[in-house]
PQR file with spaces between the fields and no chain letter, atoms N, CA, C, O and H, PARSE charges and radii, in Angstrom:
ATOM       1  N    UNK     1      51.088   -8.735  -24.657 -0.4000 1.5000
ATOM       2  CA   UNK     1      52.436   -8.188  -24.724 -0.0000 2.0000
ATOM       3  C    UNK     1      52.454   -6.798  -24.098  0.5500 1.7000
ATOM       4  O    UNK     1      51.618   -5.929  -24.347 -0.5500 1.4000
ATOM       5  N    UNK     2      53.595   -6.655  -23.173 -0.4000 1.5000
ATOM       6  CA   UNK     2      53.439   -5.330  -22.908 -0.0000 2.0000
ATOM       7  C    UNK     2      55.000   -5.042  -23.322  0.5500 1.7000
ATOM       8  O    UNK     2      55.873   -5.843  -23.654 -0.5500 1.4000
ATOM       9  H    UNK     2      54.274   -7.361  -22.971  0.4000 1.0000
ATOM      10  N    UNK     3      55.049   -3.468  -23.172 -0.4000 1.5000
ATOM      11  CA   UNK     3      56.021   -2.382  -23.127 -0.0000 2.0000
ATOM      12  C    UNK     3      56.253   -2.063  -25.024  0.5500 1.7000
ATOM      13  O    UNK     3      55.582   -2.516  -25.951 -0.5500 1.4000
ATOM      14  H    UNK     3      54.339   -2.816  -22.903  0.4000 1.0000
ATOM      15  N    UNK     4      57.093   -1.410  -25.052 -0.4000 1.5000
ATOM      16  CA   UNK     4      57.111   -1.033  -26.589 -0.0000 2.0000
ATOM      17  C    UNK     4      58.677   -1.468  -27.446  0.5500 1.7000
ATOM      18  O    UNK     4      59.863   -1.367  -27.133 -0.5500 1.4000
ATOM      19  H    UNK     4      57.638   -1.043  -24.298  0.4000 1.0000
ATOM      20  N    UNK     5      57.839   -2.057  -28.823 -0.4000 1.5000
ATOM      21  CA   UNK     5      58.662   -2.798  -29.733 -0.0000 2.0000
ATOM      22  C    UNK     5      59.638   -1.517  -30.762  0.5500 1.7000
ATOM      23  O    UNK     5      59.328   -0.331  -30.875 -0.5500 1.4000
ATOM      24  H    UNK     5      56.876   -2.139  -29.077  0.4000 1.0000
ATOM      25  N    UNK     6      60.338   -1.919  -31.134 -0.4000 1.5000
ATOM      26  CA   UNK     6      61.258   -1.147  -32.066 -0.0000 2.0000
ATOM      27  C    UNK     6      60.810   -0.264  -33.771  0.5500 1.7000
ATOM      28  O    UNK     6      61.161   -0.796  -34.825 -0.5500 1.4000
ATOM      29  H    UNK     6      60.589   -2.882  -31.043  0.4000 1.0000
ATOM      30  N    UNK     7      60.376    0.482  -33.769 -0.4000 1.5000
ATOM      31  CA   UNK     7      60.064    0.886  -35.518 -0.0000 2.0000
ATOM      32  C    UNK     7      61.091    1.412  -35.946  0.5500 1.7000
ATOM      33  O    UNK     7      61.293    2.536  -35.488 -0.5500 1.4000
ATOM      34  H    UNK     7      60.091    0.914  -32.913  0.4000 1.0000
ATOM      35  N    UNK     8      62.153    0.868  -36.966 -0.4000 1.5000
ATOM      36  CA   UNK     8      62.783    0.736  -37.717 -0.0000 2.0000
ATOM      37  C    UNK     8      62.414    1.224  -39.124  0.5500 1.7000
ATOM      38  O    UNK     8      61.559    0.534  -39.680 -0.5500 1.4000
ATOM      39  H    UNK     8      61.989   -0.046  -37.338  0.4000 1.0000
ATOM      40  N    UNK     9      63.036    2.610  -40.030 -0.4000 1.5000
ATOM      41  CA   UNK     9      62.080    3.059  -41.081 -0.0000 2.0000
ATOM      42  C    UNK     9      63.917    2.748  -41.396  0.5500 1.7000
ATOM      43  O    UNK     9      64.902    3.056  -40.725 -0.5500 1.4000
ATOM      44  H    UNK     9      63.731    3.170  -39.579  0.4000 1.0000
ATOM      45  N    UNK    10      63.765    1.943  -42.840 -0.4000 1.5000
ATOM      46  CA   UNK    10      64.856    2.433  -43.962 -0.0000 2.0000
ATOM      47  C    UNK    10      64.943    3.465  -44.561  0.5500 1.7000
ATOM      48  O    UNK    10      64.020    4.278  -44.514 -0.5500 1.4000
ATOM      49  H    UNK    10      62.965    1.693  -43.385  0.4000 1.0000
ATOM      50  N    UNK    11      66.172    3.716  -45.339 -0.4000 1.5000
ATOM      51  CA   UNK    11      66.360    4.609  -46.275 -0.0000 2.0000
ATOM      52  C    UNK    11      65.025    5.130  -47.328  0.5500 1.7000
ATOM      53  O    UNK    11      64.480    6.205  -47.579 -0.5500 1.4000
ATOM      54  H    UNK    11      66.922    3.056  -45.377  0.4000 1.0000
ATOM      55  N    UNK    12      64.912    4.096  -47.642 -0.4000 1.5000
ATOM      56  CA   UNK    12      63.332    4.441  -48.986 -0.0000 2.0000
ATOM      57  C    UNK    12      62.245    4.699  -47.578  0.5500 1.7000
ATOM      58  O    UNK    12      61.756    5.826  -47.663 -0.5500 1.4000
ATOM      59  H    UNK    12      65.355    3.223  -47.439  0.4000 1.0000
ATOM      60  N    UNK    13      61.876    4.122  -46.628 -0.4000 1.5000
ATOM      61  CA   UNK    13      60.499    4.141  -46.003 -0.0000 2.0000
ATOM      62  C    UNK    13      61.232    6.032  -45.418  0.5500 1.7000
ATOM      63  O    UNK    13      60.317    6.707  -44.949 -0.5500 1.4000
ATOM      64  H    UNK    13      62.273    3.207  -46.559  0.4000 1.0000
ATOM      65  N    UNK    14      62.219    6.562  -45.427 -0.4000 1.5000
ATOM      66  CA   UNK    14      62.486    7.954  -44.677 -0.0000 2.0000
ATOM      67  C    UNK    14      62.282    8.844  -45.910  0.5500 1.7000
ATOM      68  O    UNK    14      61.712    9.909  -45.674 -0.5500 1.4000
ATOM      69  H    UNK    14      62.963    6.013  -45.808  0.4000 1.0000
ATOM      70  N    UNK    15      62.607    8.630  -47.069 -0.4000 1.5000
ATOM      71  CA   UNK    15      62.510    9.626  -48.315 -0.0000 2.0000
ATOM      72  C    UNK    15      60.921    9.239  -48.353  0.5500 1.7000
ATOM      73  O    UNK    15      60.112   10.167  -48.373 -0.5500 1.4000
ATOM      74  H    UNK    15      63.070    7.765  -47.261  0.4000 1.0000
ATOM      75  N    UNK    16      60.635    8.402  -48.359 -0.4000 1.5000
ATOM      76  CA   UNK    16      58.593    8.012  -48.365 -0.0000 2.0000
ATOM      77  C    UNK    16      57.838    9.185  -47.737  0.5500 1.7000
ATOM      78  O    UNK    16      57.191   10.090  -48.262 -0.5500 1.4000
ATOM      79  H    UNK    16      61.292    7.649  -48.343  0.4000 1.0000
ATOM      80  N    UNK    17      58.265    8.745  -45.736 -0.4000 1.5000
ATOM      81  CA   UNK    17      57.735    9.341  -45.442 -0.0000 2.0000
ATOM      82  C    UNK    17      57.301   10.986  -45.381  0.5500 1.7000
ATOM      83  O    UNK    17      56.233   11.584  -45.249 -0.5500 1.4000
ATOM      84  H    UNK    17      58.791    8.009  -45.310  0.4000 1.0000
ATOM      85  N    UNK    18      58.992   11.457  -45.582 -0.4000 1.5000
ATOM      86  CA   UNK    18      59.432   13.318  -45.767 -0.0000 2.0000
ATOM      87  C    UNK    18      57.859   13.494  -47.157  0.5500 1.7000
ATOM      88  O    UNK    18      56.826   14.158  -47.065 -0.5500 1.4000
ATOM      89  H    UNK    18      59.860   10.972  -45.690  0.4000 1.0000
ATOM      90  N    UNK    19      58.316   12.652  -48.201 -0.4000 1.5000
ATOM      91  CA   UNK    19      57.659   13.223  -49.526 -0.0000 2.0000
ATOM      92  C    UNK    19      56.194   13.478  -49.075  0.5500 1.7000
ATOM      93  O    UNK    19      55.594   14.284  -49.786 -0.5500 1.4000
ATOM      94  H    UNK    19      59.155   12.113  -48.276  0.4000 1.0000
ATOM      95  N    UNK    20      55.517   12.963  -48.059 -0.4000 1.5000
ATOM      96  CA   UNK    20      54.388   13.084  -47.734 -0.0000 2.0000
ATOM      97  C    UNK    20      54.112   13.923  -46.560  0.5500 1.7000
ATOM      98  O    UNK    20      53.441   13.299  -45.738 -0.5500 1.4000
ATOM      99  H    UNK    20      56.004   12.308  -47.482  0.4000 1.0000
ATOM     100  N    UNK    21      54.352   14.935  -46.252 -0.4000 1.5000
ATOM     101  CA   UNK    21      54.348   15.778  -45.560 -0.0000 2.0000
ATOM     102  C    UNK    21      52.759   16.332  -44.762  0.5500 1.7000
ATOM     103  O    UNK    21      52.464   16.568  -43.591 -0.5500 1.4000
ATOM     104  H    UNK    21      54.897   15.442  -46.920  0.4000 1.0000
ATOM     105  N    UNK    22      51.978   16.382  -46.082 -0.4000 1.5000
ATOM     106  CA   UNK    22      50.741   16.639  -45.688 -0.0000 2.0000
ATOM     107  C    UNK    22      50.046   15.559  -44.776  0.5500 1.7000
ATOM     108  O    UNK    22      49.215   16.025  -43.996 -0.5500 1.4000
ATOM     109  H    UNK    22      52.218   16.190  -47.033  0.4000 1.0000
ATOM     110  N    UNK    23      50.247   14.164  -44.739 -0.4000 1.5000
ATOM     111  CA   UNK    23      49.965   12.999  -43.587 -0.0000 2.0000
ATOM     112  C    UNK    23      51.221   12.771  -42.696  0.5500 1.7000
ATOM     113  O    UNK    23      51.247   11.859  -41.870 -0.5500 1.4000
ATOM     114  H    UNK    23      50.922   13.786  -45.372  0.4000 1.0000
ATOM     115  N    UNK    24      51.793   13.241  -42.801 -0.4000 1.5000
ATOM     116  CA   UNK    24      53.466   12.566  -42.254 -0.0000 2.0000
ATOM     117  C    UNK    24      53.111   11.854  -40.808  0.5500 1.7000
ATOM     118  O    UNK    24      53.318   10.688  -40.474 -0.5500 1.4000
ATOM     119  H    UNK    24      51.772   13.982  -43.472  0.4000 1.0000
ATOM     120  N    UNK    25      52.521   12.907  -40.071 -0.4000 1.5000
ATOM     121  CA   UNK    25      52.304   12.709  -38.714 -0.0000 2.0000
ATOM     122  C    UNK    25      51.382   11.576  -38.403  0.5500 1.7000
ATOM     123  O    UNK    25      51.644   10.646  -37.640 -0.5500 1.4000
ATOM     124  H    UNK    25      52.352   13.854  -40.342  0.4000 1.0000
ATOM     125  N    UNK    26      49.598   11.855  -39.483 -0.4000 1.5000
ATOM     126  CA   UNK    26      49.029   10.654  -39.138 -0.0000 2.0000
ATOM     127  C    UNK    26      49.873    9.203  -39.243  0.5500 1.7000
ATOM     128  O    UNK    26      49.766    8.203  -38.532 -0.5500 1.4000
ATOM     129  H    UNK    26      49.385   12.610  -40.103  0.4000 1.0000
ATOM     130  N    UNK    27      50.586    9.411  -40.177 -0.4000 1.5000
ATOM     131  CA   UNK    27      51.584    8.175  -40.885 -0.0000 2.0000
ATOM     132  C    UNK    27      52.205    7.710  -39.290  0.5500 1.7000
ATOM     133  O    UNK    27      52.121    6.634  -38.697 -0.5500 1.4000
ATOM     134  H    UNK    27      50.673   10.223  -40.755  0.4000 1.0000
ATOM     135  N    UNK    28      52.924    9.160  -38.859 -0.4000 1.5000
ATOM     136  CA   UNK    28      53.857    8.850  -37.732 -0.0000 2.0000
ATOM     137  C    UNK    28      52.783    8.091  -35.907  0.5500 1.7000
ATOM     138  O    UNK    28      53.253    7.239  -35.153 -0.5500 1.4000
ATOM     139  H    UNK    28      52.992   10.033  -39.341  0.4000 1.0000
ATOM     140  N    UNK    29      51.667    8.643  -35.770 -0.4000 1.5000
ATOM     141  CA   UNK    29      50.746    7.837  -34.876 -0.0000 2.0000
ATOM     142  C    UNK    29      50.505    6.285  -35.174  0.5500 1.7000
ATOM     143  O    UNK    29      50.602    5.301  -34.442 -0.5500 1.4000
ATOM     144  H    UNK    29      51.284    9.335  -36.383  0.4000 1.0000
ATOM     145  N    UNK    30      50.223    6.403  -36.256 -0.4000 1.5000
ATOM     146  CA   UNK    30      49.661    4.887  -36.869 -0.0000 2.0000
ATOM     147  C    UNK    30      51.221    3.989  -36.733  0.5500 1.7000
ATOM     148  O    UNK    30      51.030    2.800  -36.478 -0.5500 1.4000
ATOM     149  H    UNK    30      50.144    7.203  -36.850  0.4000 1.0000
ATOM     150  N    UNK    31      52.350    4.293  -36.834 -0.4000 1.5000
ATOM     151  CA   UNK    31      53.710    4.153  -36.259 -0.0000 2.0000
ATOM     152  C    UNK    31      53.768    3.408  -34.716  0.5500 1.7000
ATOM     153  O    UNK    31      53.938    2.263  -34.298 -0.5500 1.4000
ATOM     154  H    UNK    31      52.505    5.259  -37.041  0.4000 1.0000
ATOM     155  N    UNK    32      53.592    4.375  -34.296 -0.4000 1.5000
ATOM     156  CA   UNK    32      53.068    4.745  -32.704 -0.0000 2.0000
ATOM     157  C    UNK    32      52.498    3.583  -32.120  0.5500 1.7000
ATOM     158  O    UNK    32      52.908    3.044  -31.092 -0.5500 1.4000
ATOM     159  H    UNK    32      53.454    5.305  -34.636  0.4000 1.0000
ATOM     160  N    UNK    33      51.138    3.066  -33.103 -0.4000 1.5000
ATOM     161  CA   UNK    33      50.429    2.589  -32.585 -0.0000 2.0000
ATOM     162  C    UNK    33      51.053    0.972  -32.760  0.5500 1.7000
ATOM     163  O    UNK    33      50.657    0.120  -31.964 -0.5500 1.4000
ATOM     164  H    UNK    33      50.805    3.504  -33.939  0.4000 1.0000
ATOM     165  N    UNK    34      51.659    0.745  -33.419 -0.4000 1.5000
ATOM     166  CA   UNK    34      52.299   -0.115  -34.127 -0.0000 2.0000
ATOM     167  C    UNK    34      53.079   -0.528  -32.904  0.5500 1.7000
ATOM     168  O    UNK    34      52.777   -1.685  -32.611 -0.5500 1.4000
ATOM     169  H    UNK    34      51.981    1.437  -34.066  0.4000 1.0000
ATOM     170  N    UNK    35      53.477   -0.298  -32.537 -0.4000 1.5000
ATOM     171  CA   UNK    35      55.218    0.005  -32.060 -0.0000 2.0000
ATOM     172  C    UNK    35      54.120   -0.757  -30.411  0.5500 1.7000
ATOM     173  O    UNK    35      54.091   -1.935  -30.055 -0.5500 1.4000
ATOM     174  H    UNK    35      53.723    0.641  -32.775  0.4000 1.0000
ATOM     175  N    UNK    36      53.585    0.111  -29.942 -0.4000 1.5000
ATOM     176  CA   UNK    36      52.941   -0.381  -28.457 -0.0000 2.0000
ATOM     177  C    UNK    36      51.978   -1.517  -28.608  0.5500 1.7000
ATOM     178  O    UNK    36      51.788   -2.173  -27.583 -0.5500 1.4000
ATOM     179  H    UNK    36      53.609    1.068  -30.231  0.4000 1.0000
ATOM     180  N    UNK    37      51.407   -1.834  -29.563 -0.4000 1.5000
ATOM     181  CA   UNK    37      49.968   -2.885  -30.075 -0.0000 2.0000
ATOM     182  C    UNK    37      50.434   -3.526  -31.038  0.5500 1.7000
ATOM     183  O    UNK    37      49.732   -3.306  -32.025 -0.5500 1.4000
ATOM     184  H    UNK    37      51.561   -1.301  -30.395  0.4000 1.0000
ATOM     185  N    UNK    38      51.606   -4.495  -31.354 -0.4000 1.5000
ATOM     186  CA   UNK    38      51.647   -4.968  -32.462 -0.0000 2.0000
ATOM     187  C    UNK    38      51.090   -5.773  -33.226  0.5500 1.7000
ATOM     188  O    UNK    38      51.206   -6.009  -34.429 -0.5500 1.4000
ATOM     189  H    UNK    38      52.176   -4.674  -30.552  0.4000 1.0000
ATOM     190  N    UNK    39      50.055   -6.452  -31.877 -0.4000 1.5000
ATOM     191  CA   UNK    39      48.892   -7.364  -32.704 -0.0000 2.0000
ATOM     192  C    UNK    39      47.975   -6.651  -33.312  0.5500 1.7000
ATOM     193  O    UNK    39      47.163   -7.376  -33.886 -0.5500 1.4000
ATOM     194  H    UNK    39      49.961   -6.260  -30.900  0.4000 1.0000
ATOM     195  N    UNK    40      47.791   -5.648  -33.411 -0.4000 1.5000
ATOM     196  CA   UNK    40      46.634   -4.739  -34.172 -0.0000 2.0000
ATOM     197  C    UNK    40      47.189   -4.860  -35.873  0.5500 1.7000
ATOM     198  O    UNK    40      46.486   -4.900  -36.883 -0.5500 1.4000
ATOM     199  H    UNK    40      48.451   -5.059  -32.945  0.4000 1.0000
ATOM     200  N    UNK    41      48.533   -4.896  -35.774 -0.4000 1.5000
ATOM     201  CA   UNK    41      48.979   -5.509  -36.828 -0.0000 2.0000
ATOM     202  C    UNK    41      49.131   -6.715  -38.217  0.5500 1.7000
ATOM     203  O    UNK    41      49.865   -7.531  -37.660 -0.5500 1.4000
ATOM     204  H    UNK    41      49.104   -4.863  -34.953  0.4000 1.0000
ATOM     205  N    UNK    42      49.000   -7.022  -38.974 -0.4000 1.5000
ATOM     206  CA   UNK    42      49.085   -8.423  -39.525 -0.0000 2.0000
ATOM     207  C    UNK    42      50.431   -8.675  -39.815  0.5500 1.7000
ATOM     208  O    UNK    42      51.349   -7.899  -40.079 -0.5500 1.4000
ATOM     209  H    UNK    42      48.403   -6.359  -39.426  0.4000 1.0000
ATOM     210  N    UNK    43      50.380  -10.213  -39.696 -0.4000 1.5000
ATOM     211  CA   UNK    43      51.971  -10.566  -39.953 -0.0000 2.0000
ATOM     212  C    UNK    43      52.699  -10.672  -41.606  0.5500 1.7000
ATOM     213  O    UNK    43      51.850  -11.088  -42.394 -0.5500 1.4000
ATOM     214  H    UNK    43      49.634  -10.843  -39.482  0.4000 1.0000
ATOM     215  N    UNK    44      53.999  -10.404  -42.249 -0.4000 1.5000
ATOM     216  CA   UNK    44      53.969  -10.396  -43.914 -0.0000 2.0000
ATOM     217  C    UNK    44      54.775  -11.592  -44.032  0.5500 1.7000
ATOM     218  O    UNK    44      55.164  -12.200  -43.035 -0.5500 1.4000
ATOM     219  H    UNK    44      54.688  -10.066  -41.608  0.4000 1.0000
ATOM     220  N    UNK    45      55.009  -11.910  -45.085 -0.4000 1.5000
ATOM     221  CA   UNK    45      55.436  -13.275  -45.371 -0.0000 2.0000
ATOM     222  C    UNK    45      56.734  -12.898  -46.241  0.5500 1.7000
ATOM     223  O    UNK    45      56.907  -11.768  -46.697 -0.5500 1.4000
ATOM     224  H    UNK    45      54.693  -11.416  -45.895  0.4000 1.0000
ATOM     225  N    UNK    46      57.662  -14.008  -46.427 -0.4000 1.5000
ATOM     226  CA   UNK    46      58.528  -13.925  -47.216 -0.0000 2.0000
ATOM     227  C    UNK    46      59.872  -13.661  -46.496  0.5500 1.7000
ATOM     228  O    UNK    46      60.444  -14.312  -45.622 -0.5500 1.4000
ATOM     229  H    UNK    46      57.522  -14.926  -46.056  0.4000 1.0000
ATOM     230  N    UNK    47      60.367  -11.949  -47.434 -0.4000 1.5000
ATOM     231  CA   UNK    47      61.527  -11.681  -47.037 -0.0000 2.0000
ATOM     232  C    UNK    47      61.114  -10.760  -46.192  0.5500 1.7000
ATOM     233  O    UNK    47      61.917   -9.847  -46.000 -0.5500 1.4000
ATOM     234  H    UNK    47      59.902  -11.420  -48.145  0.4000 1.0000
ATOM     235  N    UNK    48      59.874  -10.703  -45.492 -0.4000 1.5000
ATOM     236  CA   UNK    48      59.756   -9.500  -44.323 -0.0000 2.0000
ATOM     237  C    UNK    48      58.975  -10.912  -42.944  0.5500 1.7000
ATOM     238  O    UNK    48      58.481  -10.537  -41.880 -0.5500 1.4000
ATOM     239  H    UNK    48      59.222  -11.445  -45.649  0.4000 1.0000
ATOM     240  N    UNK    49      59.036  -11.989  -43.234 -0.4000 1.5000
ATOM     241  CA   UNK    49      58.760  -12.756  -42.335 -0.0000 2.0000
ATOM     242  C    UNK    49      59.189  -12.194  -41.465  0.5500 1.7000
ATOM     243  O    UNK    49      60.184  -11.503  -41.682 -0.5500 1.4000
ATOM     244  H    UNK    49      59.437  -12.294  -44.098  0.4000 1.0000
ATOM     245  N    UNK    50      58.512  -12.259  -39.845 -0.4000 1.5000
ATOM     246  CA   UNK    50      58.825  -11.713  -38.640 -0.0000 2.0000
ATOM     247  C    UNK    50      58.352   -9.779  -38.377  0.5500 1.7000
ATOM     248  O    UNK    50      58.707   -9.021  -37.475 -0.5500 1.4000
ATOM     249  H    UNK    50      57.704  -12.820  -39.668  0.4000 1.0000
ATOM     250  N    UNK    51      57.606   -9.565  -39.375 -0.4000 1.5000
ATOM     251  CA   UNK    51      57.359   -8.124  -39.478 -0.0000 2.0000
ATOM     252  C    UNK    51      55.785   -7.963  -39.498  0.5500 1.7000
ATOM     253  O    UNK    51      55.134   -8.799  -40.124 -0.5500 1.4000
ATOM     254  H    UNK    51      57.318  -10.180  -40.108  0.4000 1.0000
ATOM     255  N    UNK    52      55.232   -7.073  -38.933 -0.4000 1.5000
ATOM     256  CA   UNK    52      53.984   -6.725  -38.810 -0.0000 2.0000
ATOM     257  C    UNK    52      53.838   -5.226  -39.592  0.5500 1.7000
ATOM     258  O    UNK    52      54.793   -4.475  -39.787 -0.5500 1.4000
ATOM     259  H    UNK    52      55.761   -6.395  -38.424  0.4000 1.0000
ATOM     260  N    UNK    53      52.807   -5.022  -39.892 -0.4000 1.5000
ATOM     261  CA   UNK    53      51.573   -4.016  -41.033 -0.0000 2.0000
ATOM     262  C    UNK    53      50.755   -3.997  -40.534  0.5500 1.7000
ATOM     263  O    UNK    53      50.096   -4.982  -40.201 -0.5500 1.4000
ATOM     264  H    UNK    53      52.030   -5.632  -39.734  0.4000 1.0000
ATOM     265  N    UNK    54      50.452   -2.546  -40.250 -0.4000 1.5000
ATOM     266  CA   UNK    54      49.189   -1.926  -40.490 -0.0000 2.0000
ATOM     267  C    UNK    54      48.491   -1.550  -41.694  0.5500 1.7000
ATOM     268  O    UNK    54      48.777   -0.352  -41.682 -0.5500 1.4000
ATOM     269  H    UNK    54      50.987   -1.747  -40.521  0.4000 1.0000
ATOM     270  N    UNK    55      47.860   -1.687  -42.613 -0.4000 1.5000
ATOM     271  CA   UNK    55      47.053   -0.971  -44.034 -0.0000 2.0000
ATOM     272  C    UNK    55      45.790   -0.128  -42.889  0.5500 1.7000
ATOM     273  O    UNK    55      45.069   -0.566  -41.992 -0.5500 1.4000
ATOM     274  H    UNK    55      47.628   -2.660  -42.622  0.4000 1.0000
ATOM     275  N    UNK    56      46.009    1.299  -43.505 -0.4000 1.5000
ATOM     276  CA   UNK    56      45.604    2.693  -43.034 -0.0000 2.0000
ATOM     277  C    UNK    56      45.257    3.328  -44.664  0.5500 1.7000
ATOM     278  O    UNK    56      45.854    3.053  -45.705 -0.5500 1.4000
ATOM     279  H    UNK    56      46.595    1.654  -44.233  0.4000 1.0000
ATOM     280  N    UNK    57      44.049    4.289  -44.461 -0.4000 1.5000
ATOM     281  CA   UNK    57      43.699    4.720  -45.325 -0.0000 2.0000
ATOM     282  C    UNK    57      43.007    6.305  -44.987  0.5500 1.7000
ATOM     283  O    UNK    57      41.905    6.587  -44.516 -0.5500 1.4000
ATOM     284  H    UNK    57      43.564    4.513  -43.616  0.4000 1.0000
ATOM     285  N    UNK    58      44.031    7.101  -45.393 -0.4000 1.5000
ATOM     286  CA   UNK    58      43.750    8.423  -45.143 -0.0000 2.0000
ATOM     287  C    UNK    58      42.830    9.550  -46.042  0.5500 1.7000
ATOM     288  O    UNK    58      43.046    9.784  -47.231 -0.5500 1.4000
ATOM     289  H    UNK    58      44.926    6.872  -45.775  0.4000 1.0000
ATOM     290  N    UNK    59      41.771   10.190  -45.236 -0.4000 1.5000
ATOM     291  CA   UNK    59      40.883   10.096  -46.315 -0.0000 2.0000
ATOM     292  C    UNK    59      41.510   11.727  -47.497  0.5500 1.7000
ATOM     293  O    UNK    59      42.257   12.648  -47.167 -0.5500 1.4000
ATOM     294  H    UNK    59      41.595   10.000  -44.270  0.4000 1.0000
ATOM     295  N    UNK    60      40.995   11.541  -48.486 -0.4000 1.5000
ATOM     296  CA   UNK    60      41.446   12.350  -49.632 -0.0000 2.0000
ATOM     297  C    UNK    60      43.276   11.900  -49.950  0.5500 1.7000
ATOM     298  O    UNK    60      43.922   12.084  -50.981 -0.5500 1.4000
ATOM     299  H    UNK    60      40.388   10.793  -48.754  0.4000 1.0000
ATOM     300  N    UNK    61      43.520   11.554  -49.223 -0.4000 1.5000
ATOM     301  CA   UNK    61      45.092   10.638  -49.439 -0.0000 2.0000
ATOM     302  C    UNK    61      45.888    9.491  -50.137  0.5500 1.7000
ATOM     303  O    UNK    61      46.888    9.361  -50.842 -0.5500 1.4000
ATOM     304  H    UNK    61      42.995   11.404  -48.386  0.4000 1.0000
ATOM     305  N    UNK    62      44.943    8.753  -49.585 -0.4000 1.5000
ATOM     306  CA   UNK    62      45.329    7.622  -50.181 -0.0000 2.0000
ATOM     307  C    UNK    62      44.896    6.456  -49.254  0.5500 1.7000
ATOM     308  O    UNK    62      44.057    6.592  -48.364 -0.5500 1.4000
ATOM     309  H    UNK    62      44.130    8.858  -49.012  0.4000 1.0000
ATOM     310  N    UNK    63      45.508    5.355  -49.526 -0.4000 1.5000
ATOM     311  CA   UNK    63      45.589    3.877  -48.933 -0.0000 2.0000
ATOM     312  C    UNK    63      47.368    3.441  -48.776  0.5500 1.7000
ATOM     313  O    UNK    63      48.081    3.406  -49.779 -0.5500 1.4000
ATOM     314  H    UNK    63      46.189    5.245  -50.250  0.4000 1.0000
ATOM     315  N    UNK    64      47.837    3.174  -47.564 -0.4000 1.5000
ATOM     316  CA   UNK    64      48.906    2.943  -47.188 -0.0000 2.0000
ATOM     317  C    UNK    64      49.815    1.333  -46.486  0.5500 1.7000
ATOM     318  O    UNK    64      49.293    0.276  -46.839 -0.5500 1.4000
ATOM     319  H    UNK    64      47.258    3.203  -46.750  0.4000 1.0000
ATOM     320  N    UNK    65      50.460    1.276  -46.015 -0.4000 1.5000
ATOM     321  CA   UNK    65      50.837    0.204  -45.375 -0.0000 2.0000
ATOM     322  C    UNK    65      52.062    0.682  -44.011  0.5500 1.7000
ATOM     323  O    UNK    65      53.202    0.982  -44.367 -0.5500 1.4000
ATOM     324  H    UNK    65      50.885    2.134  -45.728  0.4000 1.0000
ATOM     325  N    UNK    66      51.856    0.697  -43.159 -0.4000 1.5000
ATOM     326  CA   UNK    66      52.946    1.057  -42.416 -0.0000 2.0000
ATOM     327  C    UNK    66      53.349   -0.515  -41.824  0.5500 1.7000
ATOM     328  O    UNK    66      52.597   -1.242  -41.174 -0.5500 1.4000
ATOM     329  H    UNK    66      50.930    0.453  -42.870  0.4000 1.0000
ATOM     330  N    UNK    67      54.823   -0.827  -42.265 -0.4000 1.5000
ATOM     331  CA   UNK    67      55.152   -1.890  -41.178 -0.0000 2.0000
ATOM     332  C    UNK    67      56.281   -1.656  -40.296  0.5500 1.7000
ATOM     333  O    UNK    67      56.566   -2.479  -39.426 -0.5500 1.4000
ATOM     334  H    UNK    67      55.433   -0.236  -42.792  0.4000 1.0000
């Protein structure tokens, strides 16, 4: 696949991301990376069928999911 896909953050994923300020940015690359490579991604099931995730784990941070 080439050229770059759409990242779409809702209401809750925009108050998410602000509250985390101290990663915001890694948050926002791993985004990034998403968006140009979406197979690096896994696919979710359900009511997000058609949506891809990354799980990222920032160290002293936490463990995350960007889709």
């Amino acid at each position: 696949m080439t050229g770059l896909f759409v990242i779409e953050l809702t209401g809750p994923a925009v108050k998410d991301l602000k509250a985390l300020l101290n990663v915001e940015n890694e948050i926002i690359t791993h985004l990034k990376k998403l968006a140009s490579v979406p197979e690096k991604g896994h696919c979710l099931s359900q009511n997000l069928q058609g949506i891809r995730a990354l799980e990222l784990s920032i160290k002293g941070s936490g463990e995350y999911r960007v889709a």
